[in-house]
C-alpha positions as MATLAB code, in Angstrom:
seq = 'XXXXXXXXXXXXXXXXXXXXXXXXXXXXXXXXXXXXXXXXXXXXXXXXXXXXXXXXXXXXXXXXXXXXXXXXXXXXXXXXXXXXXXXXXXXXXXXXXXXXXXXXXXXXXXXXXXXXXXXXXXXXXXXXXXXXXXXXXXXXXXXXXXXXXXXXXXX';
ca = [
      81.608   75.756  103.384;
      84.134   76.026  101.424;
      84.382   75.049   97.872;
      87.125   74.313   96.098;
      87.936   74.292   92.377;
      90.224   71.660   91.217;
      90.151   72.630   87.544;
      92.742   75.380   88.257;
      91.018   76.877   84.806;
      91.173   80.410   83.932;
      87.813   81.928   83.639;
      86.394   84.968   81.955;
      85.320   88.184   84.316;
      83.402   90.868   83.060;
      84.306   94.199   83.634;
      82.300   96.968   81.856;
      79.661   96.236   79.111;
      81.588   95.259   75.834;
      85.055   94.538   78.130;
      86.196   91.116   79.737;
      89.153   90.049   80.668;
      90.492   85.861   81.515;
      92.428   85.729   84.358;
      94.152   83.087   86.110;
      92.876   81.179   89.183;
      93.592   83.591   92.296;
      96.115   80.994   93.646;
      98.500   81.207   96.837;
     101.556   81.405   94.190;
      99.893   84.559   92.237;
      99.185   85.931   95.514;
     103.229   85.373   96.900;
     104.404   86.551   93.478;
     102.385   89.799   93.862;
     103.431   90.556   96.789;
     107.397   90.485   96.517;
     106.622   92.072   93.352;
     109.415   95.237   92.524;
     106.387   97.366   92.286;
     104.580   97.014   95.485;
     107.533   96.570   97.448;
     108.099  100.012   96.364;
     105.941  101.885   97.413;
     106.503  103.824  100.542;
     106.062  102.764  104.062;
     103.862  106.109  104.454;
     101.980  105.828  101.682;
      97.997  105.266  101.992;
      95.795  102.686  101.369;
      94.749  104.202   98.026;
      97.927  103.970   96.757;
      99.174  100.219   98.232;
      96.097   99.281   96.447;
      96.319  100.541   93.217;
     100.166   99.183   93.212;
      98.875   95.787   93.995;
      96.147   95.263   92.152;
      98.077   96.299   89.075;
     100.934   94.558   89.585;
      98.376   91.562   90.556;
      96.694   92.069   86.789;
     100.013   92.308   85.032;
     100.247   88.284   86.599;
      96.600   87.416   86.130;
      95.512   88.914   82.962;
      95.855   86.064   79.898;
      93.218   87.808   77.771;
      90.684   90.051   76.760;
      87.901   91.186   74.435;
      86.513   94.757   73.964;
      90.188   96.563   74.595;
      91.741   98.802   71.864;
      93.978  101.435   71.004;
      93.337  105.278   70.304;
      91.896  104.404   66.854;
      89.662  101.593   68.003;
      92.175   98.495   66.784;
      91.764   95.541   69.354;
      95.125   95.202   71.265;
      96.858   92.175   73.286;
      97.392   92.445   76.928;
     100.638   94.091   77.623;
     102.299   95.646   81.017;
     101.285   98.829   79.753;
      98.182   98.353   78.404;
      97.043   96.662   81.598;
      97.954   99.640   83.739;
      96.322  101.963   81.031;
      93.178   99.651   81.448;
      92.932   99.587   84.969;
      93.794  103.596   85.396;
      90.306  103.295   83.949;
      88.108  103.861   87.594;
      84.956  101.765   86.719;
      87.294   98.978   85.504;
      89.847   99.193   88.291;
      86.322   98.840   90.384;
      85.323   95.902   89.051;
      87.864   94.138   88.799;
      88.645   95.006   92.811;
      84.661   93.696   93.709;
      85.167   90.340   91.267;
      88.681   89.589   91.508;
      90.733   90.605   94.042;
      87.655   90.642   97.134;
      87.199   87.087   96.283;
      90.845   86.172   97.745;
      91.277   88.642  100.624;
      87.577   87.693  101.756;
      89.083   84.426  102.595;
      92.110   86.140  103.756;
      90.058   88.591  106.350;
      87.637   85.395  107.069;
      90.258   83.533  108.511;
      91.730   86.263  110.428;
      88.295   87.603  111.795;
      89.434   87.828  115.941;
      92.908   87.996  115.716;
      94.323   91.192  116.164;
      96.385   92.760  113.963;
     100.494   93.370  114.863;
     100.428   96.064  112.715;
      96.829   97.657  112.650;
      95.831  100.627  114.503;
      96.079   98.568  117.735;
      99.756   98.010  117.498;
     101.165  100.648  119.215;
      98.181  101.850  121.175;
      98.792  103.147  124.841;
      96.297  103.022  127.525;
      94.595  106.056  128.180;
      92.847  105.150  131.532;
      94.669  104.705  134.614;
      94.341  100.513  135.678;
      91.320  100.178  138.371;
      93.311   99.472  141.908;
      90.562   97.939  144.700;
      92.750   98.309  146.821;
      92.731  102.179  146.512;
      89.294  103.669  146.837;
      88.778  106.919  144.198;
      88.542  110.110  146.496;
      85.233  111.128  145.412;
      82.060  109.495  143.673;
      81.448  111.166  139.955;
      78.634  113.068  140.089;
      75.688  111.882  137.884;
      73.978  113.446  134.946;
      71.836  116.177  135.212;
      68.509  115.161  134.290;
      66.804  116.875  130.985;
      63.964  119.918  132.279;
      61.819  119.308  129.142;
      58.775  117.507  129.457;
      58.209  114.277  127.463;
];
């Protein structure tokens, strides 16, 4: 089932022991935003998962991100949540983790729930060709394939 939270409140997500962040709800308008956002839309058509990912989620947390605790400068001084400062946090690989597994999943889980036997028009199977020639009854093979040959150890 699912549940849905009409509160629309931003909640607290813990990252790494001493860091959490408050993000926004994961919403269908954060999601849109994302998307069209400069960032991701430029990164190239041939570029790899790896990197599509790292655009988006960052340019998803740059939306999402409201607040955080246990985030500070060179010295150790706290600092606010800015652009930068959010990339610089999530170039951090246990935090861009995280925040993947808690954040992010719980949206596209929904997303790849709902499109669990479609195919997809631009997945591998898009431009696949047929490698087999098409069975024709109406044409008998020349020959039978030969089976097997059976294993000569003993069992």
């Amino acid at each position: 089932m699912l549940t849905l939270d009409l509160t629309n409140a931003p909640r607290w997500y813990d990252l790494a022991p001493g860091v959490r962040v408050q993000l926004r709800p994961l919403t269908t308008a954060l999601m849109v935003a994302t998307r069209s956002d400069p960032a991701v839309e430029a990164v190239p058509e041939d570029a790899g998962d790896e990197e599509r990912a790292v655009a988006f989620a960052s340019a998803l947390a740059r939306r999402a991100v409201l607040a955080w605790e246990g985030v500070g400068d060179a010295e150790g001084n706290p600092i606010a949540p800015s652009p930068e400062a959010i990339d610089a946090l999530l170039d951090v690989w246990p935090i861009f983790e995280a925040f993947q597994l808690t954040y992010v999943s719980k949206g596209l889980l929904l997303e790849q729930e709902k499109n669990g036997s479609a195919l997809s028009p631009s997945g591998p199977s898009a431009g696949a060709i047929d490698t087999a020639r098409a069975a024709n009854p109406a044409k008998p093979t020349r020959k039978r394939a030969r089976t097997a040959p059976r294993s000569k150890t003993s069992r």
